[in-house]
LOLO-25174 format. One record per residue (C-alpha): residue number from 1; residue in one letter; x, y, z. Coordinates in nm, 2 decimals, padded with zeros to 4 digits. Layout:
     n   res        X        Y        Z
   NUM     A        X        Y        Z
...
This chain:
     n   res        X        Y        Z
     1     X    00.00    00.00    00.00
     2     X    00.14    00.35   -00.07
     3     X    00.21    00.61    00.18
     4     X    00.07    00.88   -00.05
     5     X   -00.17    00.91   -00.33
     6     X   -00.21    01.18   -00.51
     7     X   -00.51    01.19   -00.72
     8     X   -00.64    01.42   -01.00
     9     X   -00.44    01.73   -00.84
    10     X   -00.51    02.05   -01.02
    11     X   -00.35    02.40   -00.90
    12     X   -00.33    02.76   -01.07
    13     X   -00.19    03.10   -00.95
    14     X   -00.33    03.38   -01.05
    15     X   -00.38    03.32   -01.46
    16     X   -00.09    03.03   -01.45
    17     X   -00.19    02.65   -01.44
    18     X    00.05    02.49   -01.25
    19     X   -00.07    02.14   -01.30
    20     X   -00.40    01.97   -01.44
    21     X   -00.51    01.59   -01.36
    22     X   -00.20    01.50   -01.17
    23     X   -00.17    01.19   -01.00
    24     X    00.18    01.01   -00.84
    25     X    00.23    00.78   -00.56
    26     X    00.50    00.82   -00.29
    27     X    00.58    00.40   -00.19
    28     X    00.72    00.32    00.16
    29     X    01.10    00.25   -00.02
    30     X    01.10    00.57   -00.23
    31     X    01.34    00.79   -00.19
    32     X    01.20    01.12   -00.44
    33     X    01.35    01.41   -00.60
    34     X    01.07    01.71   -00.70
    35     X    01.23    01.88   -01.00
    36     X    01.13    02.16   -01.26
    37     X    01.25    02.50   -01.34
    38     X    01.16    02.80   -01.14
    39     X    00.81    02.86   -01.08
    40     X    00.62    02.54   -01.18
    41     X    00.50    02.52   -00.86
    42     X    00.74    02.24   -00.67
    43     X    00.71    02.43   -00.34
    44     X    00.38    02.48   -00.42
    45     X    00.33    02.11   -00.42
    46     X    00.49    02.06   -00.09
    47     X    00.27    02.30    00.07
    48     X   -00.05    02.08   -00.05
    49     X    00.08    01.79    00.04
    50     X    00.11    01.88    00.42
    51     X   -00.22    02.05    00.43
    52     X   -00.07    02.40    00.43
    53     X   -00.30    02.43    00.09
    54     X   -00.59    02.32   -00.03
    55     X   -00.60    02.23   -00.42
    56     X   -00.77    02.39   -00.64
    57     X   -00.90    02.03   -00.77
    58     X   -00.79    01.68   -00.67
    59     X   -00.73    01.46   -00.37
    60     X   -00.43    01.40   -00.14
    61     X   -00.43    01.10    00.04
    62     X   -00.18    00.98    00.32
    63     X   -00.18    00.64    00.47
    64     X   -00.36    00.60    00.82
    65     X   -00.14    00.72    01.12
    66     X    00.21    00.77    00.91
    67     X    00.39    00.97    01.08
    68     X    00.54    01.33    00.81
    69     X    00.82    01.52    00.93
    70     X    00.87    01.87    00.73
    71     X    01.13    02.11    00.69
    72     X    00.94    02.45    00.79
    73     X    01.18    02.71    00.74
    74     X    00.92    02.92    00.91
    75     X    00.91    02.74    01.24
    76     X    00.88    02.98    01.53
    77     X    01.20    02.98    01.79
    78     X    01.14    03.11    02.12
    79     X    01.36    03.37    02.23
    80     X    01.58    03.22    02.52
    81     X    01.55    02.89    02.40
    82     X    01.90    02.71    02.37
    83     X    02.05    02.54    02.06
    84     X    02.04    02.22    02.31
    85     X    01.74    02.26    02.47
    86     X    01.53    02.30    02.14
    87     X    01.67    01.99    01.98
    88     X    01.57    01.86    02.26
    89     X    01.22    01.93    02.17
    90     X    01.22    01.65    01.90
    91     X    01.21    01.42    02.22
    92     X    00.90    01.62    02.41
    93     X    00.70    01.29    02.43
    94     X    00.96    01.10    02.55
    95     X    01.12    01.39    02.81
    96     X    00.69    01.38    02.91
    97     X    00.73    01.00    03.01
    98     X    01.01    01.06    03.18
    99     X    00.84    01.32    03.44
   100     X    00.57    01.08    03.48
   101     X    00.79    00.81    03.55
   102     X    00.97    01.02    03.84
   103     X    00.61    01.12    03.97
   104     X    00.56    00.77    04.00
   105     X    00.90    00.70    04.20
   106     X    00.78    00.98    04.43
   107     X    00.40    00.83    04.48
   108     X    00.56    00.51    04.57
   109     X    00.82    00.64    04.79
   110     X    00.53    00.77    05.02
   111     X    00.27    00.53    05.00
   112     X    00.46    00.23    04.87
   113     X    00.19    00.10    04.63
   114     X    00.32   -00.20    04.42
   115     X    00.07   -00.09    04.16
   116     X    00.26    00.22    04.07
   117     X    00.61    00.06    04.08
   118     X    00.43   -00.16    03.78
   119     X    00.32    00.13    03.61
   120     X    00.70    00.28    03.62
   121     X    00.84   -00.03    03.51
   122     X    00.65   -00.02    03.24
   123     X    00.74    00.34    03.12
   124     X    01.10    00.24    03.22
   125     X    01.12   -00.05    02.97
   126     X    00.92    00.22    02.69
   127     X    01.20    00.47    02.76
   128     X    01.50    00.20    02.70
   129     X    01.31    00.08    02.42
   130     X    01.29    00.46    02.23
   131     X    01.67    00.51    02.34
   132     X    01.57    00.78    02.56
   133     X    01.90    00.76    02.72
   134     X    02.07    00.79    02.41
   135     X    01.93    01.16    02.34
   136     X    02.26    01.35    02.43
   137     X    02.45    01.10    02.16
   138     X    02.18    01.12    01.88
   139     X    02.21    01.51    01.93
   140     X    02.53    01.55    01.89
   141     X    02.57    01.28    01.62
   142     X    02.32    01.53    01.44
   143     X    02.45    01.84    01.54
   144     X    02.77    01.74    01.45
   145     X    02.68    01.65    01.08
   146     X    02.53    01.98    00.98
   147     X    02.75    02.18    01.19
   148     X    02.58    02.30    01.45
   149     X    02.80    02.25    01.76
   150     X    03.08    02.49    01.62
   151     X    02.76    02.74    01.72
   152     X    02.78    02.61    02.06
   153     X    02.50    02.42    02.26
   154     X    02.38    02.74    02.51
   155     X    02.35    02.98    02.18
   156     X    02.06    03.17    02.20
   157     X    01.81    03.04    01.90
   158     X    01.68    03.37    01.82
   159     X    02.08    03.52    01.77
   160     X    02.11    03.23    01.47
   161     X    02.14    03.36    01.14
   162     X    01.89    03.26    00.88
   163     X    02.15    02.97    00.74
   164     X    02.19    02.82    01.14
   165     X    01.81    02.90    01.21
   166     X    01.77    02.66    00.89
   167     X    01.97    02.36    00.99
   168     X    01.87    02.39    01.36
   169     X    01.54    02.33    01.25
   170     X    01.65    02.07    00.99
   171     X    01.88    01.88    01.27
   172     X    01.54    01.88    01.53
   173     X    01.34    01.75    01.22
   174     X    01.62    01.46    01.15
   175     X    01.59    01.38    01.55
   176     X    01.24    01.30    01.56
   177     X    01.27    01.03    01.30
   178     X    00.93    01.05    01.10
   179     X    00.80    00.76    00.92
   180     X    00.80    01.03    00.59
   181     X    01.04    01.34    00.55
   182     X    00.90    01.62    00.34
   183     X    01.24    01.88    00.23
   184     X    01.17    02.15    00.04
   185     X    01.57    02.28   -00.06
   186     X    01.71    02.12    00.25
   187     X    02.10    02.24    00.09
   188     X    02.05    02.62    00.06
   189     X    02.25    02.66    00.33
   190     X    02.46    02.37    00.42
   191     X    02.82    02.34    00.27
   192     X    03.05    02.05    00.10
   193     X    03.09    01.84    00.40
   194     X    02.76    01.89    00.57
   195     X    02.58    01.81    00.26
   196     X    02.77    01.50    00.26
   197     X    02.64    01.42    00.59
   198     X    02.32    01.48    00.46
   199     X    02.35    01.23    00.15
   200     X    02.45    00.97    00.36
   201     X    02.17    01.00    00.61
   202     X    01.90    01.00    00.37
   203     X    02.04    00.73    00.22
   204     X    02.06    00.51    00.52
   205     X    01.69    00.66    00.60
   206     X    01.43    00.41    00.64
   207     X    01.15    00.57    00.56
   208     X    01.04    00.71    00.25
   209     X    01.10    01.09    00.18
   210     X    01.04    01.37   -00.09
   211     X    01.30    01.68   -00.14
   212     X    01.27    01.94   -00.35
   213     X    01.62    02.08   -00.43
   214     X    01.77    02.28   -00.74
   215     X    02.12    02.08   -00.64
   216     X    02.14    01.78   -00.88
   217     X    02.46    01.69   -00.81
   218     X    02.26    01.66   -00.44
   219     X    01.96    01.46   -00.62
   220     X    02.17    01.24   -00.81
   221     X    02.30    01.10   -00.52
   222     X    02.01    01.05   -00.28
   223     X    01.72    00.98   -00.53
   224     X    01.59    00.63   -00.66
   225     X    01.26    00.78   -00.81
   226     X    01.21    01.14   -00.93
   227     X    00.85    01.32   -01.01
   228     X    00.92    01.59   -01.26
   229     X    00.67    01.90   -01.33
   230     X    00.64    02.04   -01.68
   231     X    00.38    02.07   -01.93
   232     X    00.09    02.16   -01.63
   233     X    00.15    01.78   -01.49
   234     X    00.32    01.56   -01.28
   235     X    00.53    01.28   -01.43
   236     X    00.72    01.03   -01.23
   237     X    01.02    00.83   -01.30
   238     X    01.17    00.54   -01.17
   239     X    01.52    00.50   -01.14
   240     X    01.83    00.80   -01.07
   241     X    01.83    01.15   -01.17
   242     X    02.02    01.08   -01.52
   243     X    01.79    00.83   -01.59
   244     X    01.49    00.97   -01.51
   245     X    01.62    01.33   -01.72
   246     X    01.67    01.16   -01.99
   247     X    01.36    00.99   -02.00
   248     X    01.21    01.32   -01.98
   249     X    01.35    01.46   -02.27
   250     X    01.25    01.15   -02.47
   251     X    00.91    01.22   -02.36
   252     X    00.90    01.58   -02.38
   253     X    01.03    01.57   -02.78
   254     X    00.71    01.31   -02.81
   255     X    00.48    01.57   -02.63
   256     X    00.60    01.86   -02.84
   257     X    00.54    01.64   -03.16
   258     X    00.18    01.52   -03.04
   259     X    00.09    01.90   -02.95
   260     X    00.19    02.04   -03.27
   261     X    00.04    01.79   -03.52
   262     X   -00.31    01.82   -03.28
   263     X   -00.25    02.24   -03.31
   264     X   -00.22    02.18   -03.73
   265     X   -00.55    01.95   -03.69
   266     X   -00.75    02.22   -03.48
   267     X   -00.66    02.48   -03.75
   268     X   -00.75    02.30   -04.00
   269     X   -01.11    02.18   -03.81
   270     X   -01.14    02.58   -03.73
   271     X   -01.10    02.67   -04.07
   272     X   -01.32    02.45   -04.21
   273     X   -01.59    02.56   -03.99
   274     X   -01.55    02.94   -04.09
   275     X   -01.52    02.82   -04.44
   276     X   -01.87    02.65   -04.34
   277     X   -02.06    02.72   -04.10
   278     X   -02.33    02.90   -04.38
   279     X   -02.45    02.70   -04.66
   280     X   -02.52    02.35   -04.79
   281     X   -02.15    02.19   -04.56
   282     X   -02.34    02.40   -04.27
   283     X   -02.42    02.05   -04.10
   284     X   -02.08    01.90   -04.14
   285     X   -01.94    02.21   -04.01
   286     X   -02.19    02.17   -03.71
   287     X   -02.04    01.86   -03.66
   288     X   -01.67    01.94   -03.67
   289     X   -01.74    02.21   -03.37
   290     X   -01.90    01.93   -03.14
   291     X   -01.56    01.72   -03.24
   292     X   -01.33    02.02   -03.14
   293     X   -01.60    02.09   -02.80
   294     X   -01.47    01.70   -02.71
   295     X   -01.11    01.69   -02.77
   296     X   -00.88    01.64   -02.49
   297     X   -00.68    01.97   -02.59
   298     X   -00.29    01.92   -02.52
   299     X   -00.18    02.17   -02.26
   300     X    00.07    02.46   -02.47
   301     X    00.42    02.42   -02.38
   302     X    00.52    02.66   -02.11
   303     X    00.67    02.97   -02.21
   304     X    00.96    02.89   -01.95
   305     X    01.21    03.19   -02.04
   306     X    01.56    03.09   -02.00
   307     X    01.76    03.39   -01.84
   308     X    02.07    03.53   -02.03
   309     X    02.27    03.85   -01.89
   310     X    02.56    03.98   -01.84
   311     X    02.67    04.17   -01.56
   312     X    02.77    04.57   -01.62
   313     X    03.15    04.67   -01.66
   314     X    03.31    04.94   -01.54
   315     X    03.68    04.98   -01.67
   316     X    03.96    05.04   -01.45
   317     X    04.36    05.04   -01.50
   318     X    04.45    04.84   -01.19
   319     X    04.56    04.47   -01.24
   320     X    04.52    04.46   -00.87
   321     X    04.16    04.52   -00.71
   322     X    04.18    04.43   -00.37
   323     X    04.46    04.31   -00.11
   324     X    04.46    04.22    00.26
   325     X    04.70    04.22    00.51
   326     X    04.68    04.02    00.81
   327     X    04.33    04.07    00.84
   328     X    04.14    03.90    01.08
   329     X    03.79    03.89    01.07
   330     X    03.52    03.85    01.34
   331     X    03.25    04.04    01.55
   332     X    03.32    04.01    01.96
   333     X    03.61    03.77    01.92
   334     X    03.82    03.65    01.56
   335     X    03.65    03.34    01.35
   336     X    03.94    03.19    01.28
   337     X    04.27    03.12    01.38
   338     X    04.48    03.25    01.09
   339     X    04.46    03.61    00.93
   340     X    04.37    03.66    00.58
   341     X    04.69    03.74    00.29
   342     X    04.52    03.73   -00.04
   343     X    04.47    03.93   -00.34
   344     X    04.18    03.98   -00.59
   345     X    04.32    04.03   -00.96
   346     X    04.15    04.25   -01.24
   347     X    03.96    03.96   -01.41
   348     X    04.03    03.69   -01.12
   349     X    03.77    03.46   -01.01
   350     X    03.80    03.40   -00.62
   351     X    03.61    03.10   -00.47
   352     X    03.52    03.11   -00.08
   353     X    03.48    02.76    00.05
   354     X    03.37    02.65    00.40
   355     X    03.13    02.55    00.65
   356     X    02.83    02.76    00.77
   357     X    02.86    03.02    01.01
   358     X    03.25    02.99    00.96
   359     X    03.28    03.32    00.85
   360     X    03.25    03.34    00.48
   361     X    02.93    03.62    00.45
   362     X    03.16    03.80    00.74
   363     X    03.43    03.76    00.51
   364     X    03.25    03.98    00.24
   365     X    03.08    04.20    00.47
   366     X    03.43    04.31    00.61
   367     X    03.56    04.37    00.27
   368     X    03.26    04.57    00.20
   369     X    03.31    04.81    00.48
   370     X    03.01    04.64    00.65
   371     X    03.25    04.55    00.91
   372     X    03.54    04.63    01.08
   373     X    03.85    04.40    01.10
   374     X    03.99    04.24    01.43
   375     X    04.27    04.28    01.33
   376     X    04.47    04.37    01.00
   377     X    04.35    04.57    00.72
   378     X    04.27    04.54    00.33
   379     X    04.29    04.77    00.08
   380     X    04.11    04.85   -00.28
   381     X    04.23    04.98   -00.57
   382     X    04.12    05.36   -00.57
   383     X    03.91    05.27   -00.92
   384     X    03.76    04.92   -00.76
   385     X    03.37    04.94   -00.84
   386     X    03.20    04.68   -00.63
   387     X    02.85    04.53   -00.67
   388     X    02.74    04.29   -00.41
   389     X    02.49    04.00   -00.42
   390     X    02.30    03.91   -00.06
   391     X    02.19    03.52    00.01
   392     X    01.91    03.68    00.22
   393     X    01.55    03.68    00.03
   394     X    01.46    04.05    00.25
   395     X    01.28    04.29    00.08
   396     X    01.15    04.65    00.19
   397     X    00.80    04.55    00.12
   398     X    00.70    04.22    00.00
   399     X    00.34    04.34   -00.13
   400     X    00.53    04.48   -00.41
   401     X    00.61    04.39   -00.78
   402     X    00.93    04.32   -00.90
   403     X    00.87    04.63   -01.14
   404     X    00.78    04.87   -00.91
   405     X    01.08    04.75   -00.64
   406     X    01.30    04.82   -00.94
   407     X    01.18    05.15   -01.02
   408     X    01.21    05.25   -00.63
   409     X    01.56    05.15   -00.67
   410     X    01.63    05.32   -00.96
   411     X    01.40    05.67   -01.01
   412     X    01.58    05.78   -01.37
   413     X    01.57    05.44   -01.54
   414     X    01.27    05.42   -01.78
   415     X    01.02    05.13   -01.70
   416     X    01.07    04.97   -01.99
   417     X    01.48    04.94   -01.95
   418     X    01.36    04.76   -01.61
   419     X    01.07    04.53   -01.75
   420     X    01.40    04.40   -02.01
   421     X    01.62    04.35   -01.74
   422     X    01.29    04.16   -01.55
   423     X    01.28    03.97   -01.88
   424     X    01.63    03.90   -01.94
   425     X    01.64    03.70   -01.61
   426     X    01.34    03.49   -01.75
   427     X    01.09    03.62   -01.60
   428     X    00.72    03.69   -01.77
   429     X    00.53    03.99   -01.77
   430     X    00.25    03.82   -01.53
   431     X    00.57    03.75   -01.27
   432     X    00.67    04.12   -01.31
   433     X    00.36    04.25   -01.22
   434     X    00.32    04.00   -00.94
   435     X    00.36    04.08   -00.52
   436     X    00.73    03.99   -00.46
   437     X    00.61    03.77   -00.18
   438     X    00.41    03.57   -00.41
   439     X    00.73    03.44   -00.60
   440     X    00.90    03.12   -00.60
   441     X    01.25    03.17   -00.39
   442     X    01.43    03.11   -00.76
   443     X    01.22    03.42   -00.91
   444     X    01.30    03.61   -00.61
   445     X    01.66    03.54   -00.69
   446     X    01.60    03.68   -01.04
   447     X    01.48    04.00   -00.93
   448     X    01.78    04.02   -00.69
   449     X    01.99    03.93   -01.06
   450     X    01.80    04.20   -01.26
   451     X    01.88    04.45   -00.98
   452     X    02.28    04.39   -01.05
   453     X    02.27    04.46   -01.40
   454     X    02.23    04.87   -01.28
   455     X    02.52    04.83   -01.09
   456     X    02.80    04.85   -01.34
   457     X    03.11    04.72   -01.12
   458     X    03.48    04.57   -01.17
   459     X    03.49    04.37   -00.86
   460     X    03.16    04.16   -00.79
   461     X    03.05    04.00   -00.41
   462     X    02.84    03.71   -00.46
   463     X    02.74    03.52   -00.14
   464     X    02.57    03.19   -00.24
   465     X    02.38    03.33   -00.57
   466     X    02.28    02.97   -00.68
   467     X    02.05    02.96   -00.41
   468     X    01.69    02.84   -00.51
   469     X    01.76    02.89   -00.87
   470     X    01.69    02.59   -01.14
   471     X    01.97    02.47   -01.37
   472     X    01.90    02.63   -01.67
   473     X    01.95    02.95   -01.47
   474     X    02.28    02.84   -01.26
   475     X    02.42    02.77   -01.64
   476     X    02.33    03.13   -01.73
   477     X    02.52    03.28   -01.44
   478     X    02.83    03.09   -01.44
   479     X    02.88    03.24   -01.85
   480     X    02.81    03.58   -01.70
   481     X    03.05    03.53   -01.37
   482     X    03.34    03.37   -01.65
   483     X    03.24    03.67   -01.94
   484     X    03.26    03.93   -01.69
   485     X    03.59    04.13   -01.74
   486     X    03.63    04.20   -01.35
   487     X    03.71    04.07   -01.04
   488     X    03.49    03.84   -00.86
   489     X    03.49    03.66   -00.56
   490     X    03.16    03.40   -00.45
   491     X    03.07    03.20   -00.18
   492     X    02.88    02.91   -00.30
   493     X    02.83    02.53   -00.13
   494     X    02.73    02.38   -00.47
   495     X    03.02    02.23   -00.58
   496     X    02.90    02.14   -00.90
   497     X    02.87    02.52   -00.97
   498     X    03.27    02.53   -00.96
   499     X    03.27    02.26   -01.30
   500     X    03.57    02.33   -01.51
   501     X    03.87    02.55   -01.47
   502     X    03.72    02.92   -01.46
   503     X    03.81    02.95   -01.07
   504     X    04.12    03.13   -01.05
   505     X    04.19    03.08   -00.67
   506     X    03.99    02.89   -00.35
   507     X    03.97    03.04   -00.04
   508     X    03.93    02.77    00.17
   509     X    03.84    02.87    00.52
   510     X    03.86    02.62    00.70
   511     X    04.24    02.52    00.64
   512     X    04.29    02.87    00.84
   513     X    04.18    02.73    01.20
């Protein structure tokens, strides 16, 4: 029997269908990848299936009593609340059973009734059996894997940055062992290693789970089935990512053949008709409408734009755009061990590699001015142009369009230079006119692209800019990263981003503790 069944699912947003008559089944040994390019509705998806939407169409069935875990990036995080003592939270139930078992020890210490010594016993052989006294180890095993105990166990939850905040409350999800995981881009903000941790615990899972991630080099390794949304449905595949993408072409070639031969036949019908709808062929044209009424009408392609840019130049004589010396970076205390001694050339291409929260965004933030060193200094060449790309999806109001957050930005540019820098990115008209909020975290990335190309610069900062954003996308901003004549220097945990030889020099942060 299937843990999921997803029957005749239909979904639109605003004038969009997202998908039409979709059914998939998620079995108890399926381990499934979501993919599709920005927009198609994937988190959309997730949101349905754990009841934080109701469909437009459809049902959504899970098995009796199964147990989903999901990754809410929205969870709420009590101020005052430890790092330990919220992961501890996974175990509330058990933690519960162990306060009844000492009210129990108590009761029988002052009345000595054998009935209540049972009753503890009981609980006691429950609480070996869920490894209750194993907690501190399974929290540290976790913590340890997605890097969490660099952060420190009595950190304050509501001090974490977005990236900690996000595998805190991926590590408590992880804890409480659900029969079902539900991930919606679990990797945003986990680097190499602790997306290696991550691979191998899903793939030691027991229990059936469905992410949603833009990382195929991250799907490839942790998938066996893969449901793929396109043409306004769901498809699903059996077998790895490669297999199951190339299966998708094959079929979508065969679609795109079967939609254009029935588009020549419904022109041809429709002329006809015109042609007679008056006169003695009047009947047979009455005739050819009721055919046309009851076709099953192919849905059109979607007009998926595919974004190509480049970022703006601004010229400058130096073959050296930025130096440190010695610098140390940090807030209270240093980050790390070793000071910083590197240099950014004119056109060089400047990887920073490391875990989360080891300082590479404090890295950039210091070299922006952001920040002041601990210790040591940097310098810029006196014609250095920076532009600087923020991981954080924050906007000034999220009730407004992409268009009109542009033209707040930028009073003197013309609407229609904006709406082709909108469209450049890929996105439509309909998404440029739509309340930011509203947008898929990959279109919200766009906007944040389209933003940069009115920022002509020679030295760019880009801190994680893959982020949320599909492959077809990714593709167009490593050729705009290697085309661009200036400096640049970008944090990113994809490693399958870095393809190639176009990275001058690595960074690699965590060599310098």
């Amino acid at each position: 029997m299937s843990l999921l069944t997803v029957s005749d699912l239909s979904q639109s947003f605003i004038d969009k269908t997202l998908y039409e008559d979709a059914n998939f089944v998620l079995n108890k040994e399926d381990h499934m990848g979501v993919t599709g390019q920005n927009g198609v509705g994937k988190s959309t998806l997730i949101k349905i299936l754990t009841g934080e939407i109701i469909p437009d169409e459809g049902q959504v069935k899970w098995q009796k009593n199964v147990k989903v875990g999901y990754l809410d990036q929205y969870a709420k995080l009590t101020p005052g609340l430890t790092l330990k003592e919220f992961l501890q939270t996974a175990f509330a139930d058990l933690f519960a059973q162990e306060k009844q078992l000492n009210d129990l020890y108590l009761k029988y210490s002052e009345n000595g009734d054998n009935e209540l010594l049972d009753k503890a016993g009981k609980i006691q052989t429950h609480l070996e059996e869920a490894g209750f006294y194993d907690i501190d180890t399974a929290i540290d095993q976790v913590a340890s894997g997605l890097g969490l105990l660099e952060l420190g166990y009595d950190k304050d939850v509501s001090q974490m940055s977005g990236g900690q905040r996000s595998k805190l409350i991926l590590a408590k999800l992880l804890l409480e062992k659900p029969q079902v995981l539900v991930l919606d881009e679990p990797t945003n903000y986990l680097d190499v290693n602790h997306i290696d941790w991550l691979v191998s615990y899903l793939n030691d899972f027991e229990g059936a789970f469905i992410v949603v991630s833009h990382d195929y080099d991250f799907l490839g390794r942790i998938t066996n089935c893969i449901i793929d949304i396109d043409f306004g449905t769901i498809t699903r595949y059996t077998g790895d990512l490669k297999h199951s993408m190339k299966q998708k072409a094959q079929d979508r070639e065969t679609y795109l053949k079967a939609y254009q031969n029935q588009q020549r036949k419904i022109a041809k019908t429709e002329a006809y008709i015109r042609k007679n709808k008056a006169g003695t062929r009047a009947k047979s044209a009455r005739s050819r409408q009721k055919q046309l009424d009851r076709m099953d009408k192919l849905t059109p392609p979607q007009n998926n734009k595919r974004a190509k840019f480049d970022f703006p130049y601004v010229a400058t004589a130096s073959n050296l755009l930025l130096q440190t010396q010695d610098l140390v970076i940090g807030y209270d205390h240093a980050l790390v061990k070793h000071a910083f001694n590197f240099s950014v050339g004119g056109s060089e291409k400047v990887a920073v590699t490391g875990f989360n929260g080891i300082g590479k965004t404090t890295l950039l933030k210091t070299l922006l001015g952001q920040l002041k060193p601990v210790y040591g200094d940097f310098e810029l060449s006196a014609t250095a142009k920076l532009a600087y790309f923020k991981q954080d999806l924050v906007w000034p109001n999220k009730n407004m369009t992409p268009l009109q957050y542009l033209a707040e930005c930028y009073e003197r540019i013309k609407p229609k230079e904006l709406r082709q820098a909108l469209a450049r990115m890929g996105l439509t008209a309909q998404q440029a006119m739509s309340p930011l909020g509203e947008l898929s975290g990959g279109e919200q990335e766009k906007v944040k692209l389209a933003k940069m190309q009115f920022e002509p610069a020679n030295l760019l900062f880009l801190d994680e800019p893959t982020n949320h954003l599909d492959n077809e996308t990714k593709d167009a901003l490593r050729k705009a990263i290697i085309n661009f004549p200036g400096g640049v220097i970008i944090v990113s945990h994809e490693r399958d981003f870095f393809r190639g030889d176009w990275v001058d020099k690595t960074i690699d942060i965590e060599k310098m503790n």
